[in-house]
C-alpha positions as CSV (number, residue, x, y, z in Angstrom):
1,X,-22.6,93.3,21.2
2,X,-20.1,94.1,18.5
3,X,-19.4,91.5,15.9
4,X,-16.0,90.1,17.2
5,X,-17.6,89.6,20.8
6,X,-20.5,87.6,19.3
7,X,-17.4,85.4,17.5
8,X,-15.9,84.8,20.7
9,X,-18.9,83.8,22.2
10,X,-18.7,80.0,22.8
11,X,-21.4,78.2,25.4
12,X,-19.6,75.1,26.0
13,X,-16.0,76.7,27.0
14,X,-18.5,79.1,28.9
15,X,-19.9,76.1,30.6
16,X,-16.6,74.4,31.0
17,X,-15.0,77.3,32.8
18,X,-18.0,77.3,35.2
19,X,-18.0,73.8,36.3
20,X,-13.6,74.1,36.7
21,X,-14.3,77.2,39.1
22,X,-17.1,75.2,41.1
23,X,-14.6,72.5,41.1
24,X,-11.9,74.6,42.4
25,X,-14.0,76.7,45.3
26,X,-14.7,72.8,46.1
27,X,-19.1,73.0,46.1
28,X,-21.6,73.9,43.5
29,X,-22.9,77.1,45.3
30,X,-25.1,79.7,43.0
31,X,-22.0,82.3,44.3
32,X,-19.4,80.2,42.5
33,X,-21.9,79.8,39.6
34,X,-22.0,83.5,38.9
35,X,-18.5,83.7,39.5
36,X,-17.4,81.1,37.3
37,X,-19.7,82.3,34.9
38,X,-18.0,86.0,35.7
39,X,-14.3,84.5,35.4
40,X,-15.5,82.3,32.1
41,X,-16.6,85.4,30.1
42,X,-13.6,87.6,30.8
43,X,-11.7,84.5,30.2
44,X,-13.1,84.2,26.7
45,X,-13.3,88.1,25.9
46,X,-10.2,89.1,27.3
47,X,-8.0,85.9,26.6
48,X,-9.4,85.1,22.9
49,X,-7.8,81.8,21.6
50,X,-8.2,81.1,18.0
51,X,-10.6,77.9,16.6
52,X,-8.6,74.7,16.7
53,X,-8.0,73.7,13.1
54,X,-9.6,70.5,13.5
55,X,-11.8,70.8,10.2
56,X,-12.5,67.8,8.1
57,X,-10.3,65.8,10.5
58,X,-12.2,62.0,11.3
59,X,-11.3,59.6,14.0
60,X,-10.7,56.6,13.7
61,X,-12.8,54.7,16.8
62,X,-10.5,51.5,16.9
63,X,-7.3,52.7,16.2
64,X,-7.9,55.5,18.8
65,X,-8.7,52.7,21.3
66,X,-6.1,50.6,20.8
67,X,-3.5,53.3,21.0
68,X,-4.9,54.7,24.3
69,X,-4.3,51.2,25.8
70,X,-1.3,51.1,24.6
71,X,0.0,54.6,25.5
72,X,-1.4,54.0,29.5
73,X,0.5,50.7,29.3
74,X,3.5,52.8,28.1
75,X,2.7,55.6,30.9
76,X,3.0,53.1,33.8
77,X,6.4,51.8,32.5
78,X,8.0,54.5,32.1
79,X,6.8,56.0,35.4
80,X,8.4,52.7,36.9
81,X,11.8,53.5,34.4
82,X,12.1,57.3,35.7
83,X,11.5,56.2,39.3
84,X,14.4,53.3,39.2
85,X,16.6,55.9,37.9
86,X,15.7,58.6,40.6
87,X,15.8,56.0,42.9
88,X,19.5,53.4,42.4
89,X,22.3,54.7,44.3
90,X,24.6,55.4,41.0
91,X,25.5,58.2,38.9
92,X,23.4,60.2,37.3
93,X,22.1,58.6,33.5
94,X,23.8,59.6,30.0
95,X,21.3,61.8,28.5
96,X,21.0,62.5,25.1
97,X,19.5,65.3,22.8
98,X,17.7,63.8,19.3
99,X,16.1,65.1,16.6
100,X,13.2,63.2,14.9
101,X,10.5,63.7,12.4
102,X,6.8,63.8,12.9
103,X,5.4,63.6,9.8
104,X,1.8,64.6,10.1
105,X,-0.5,66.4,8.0
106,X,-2.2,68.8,10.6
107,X,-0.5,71.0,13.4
108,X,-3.5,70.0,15.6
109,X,-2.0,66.5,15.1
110,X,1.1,67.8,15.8
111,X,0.2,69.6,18.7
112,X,-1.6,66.8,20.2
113,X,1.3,64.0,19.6
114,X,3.8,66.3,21.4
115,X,1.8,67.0,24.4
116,X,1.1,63.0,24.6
117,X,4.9,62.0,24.4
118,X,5.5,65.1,27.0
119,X,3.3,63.2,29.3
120,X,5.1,60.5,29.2
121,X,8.1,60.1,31.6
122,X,11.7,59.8,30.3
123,X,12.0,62.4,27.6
124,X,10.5,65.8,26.3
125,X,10.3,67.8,23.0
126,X,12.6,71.0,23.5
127,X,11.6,72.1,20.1
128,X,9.3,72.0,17.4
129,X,10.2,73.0,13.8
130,X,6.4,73.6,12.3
131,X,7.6,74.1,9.0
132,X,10.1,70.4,8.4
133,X,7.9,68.8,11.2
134,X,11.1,67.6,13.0
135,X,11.1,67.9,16.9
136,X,14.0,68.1,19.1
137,X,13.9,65.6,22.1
138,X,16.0,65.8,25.3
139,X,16.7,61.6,26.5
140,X,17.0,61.0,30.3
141,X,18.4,58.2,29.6
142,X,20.4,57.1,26.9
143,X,23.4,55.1,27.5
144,X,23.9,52.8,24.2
145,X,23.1,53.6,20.8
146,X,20.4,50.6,20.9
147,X,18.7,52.6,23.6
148,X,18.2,55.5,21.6
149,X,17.5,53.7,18.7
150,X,14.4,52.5,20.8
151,X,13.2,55.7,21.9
152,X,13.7,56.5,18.2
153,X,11.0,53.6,17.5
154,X,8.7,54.3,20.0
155,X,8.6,58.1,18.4
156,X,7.9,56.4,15.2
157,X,5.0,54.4,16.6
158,X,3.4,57.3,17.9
159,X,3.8,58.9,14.4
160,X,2.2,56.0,13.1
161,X,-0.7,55.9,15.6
162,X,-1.4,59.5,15.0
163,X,-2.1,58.5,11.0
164,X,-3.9,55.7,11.6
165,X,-6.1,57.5,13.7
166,X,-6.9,60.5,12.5
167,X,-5.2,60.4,8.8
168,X,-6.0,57.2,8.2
169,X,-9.2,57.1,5.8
């Protein structure tokens, strides 16, 4: 095994691949154990990803909790926001394209505040400028100023959330 193979060796994505594929063929067979274990390794030698950069980065335990609560609470009302809108019998919303900052120290932090306000119904980040930490967001549904100015705020809460957790210390 050449040096860079025995770099791209890692057990637990290994593992992880494995038990997705068993999930997938629906039973834990020893077939769809080799498989996955097959489809894992030419996943990780053919498809390399780099290391997350996720060095000296701590976690804050409470703040983490708290937000998670807070962001499942935020999931379910916006779910219920999206589906009145697809649902009432008028015209379709005003939408509106923002820009806002995400000032964070780490493009893993980065990374992992935009896909958590993707998942949330009601907006998405169209763009991400790396370099001024600024995303641009596309509004469903933003018919006053006041209502953009609180989608504004709940961007900067997640900003917020994001340094207390991990930037915190």
């Amino acid at each position: 095994m050449y040096q860079g193979a025995r770099n791209r060796m890692r057990p637990l994505t290994l593992l992880w691949i494995t038990l997705l594929w068993c999930g997938l063929m629906g039973e834990v067979t020893w077939a769809n154990v080799i498989a996955g274990l097959l489809v894992g390794m030419g996943v990780i030698f053919t498809l390399p990803l780099p290391r997350l950069p996720i060095a000296h980065l701590t976690v804050e335990w409470k703040a983490l909790n708290k937000f998670l609560w807070a962001w499942l609470g935020e999931l379910f009302r916006s779910s219920f926001k999206v589906a009145a809108l697809a649902l009432r019998p008028e015209n379709l919303p005003k939408t509106a394209i923002i820009k806002a900052p995400m000032r964070v120290n780490n493009e893993f932090i980065l990374s992992l505040a935009t896909g958590l306000y993707n998942l949330q119904p009601g907006g998405s980040i169209t763009d991400i400028d790396i370099a001024n930490r600024m995303w641009t967001i596309h509004l469903v549904n933003a018919p006053t100023p006041e209502a953009i100015e609180n989608e504004i705020s709940k961007i900067r809460s997640l900003e917020q959330s994001m340094i207390d957790i991990f930037e915190g210390r």
